[in-house]
Phi, psi and omega in degrees: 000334196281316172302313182273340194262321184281346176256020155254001189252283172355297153320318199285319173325294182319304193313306160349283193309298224251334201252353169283320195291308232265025165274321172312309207256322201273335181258331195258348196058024174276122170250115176313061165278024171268352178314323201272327188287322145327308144338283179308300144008289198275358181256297171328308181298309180295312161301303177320318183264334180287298167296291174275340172250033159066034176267143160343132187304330208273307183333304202282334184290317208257346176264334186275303177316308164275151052228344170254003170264312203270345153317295185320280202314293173329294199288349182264317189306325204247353187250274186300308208295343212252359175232315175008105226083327170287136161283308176302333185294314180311321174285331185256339197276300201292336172275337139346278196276339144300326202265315176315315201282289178320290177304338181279326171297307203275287187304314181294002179097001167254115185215176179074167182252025172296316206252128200216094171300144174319127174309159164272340203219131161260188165101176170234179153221174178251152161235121152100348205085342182290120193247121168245110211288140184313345208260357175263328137332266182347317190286329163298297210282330194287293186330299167312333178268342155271344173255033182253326196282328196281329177255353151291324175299320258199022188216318195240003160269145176288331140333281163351295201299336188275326178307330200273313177334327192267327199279309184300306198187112192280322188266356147325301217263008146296316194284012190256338207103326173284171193256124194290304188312284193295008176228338144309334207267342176276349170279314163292329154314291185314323179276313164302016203248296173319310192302290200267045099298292186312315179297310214284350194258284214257336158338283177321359161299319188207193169249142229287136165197134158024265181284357174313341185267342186239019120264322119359312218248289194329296235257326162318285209281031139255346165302273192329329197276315175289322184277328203087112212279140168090011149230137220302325223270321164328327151267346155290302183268034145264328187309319184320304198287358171254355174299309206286313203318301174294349174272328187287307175280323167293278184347231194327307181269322148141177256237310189258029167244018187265008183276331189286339190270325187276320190268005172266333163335262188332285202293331161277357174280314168286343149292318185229001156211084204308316218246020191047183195302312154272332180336129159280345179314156179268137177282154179299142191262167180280130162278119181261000000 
């Protein structure tokens, strides 16, 4: 019980983690390697308004939210869009602004394990015989309700509709009237939003640092790589099979083998499935 209950909460975390990138990548085909320093971000902002300038928490959440979707959008407007289609650029451009965001937050003085958000709930209860602190509930109930909310948005909005449209086949949906660029640039905004919802949820967990961000960045892009990048629902059952994969591995082996299990994803999903589980990518053809 112990294997299942942490290893679902564990996973919905991944999922957390992974659905701002692999929302980024399914419609502009941009890999956002600015995700994890975003995350941090949205946490860092959020301690900022709670602490120094002393606002309501749900305020500061909420404030927090818009305010790393409108980072995002800016990094996309005045940064990516002008490389765009370059891949390596798009890659060396976006961990750019990541290593910038991050280190500058670090040269600003959040360093250390003093900064911390509140739990929403304090206490704990057992499942199971199991004792599990409410705020990881949280992480359950919350996770599910964002990714119920993201495929209702993406299925009955007009928005939604233009994103997955751009996402299926961008130049249909130009020769349809939508605008690739302006349905990029709301992706990225939406996917830096998801980054600091997922902090604002699993922080109160720990503590706000840095380096959470060039581990965050790691562990999206093997959910994504393992589920098949650009697809949404595919990182969500890739985050499962690698959240339990890593509770299986604290259990039996120890604790500081679960970054080895994410990063062994990755090398066996690009070794015997290039395109992941769900992808649309063309699998590598055999060279003769």
């Amino acid at each position: 019980m112990q294997i299942l209950i942490y290893g679902t909460i564990n996973s919905v975390a991944l999922a957390l983690f992974a659905l701002g990138f692999a929302l980024v990548y399914g419609v502009s085909r941009l890999p956002n390697f600015a995700h994890g320093a975003l995350y941090v971000l949205g946490g860092f902002i959020t301690w900022t308004f709670v602490n120094s300038l002393g606002l309501n928490y749900l305020v500061s959440i909420i404030l927090a939210l818009v305010a790393n979707g409108i980072i995002g959008a800016l990094i996309y407007q005045f940064v990516l869009i002008r490389i765009r289609g370059m891949e390596i650029s798009e890659i060396i451009a976006s961990y750019a602004m990541g290593l910038a965001i991050l280190e500058g937050l670090r040269w600003g003085g959040f360093k250390g394990m003093t900064y911390m958000l509140p739990a929403f709930i304090e206490g704990s209860t057992e499942i199971a015989g199991v004792p599990v602190d409410y705020q990881r509930l949280l992480v359950v109930g919350i996770g599910a309700a964002v990714v119920t909310i993201l495929w209702l948005f993406t299925h009955y909005t007009r928005v939604g509709l233009a994103l997955r449209g751009v996402a299926q086949d961008e130049r249909a949906a130009m020769m349809l009237g939508i605008d690739s660029d302006r349905m990029a640039l709301a992706a990225m905004g939406f996917g830096s939003m998801l980054a600091a919802m997922a902090a604002i949820v699993l922080l109160p967990l720990g503590s706000i640092v840095v380096e959470a961000g060039y581990n965050v960045l790691i562990l999206a892009i093997a959910v994504c790589i393992v589920g098949g990048l650009g697809s949404w629902m595919g990182a969500v059952l890739a985050a499962f099979i690698i959240g339990f994969a890593q509770i299986l591995t604290v259990v039996y082996l120890g604790a500081h083998y679960q970054m080895v299990v994410a990063l062994s994803a990755i090398i066996i999903t690009l070794i015997l499935r290039p395109s992941g589980l769900f992808g649309r990518q063309k699998e590598l053809e055999e060279r003769v």
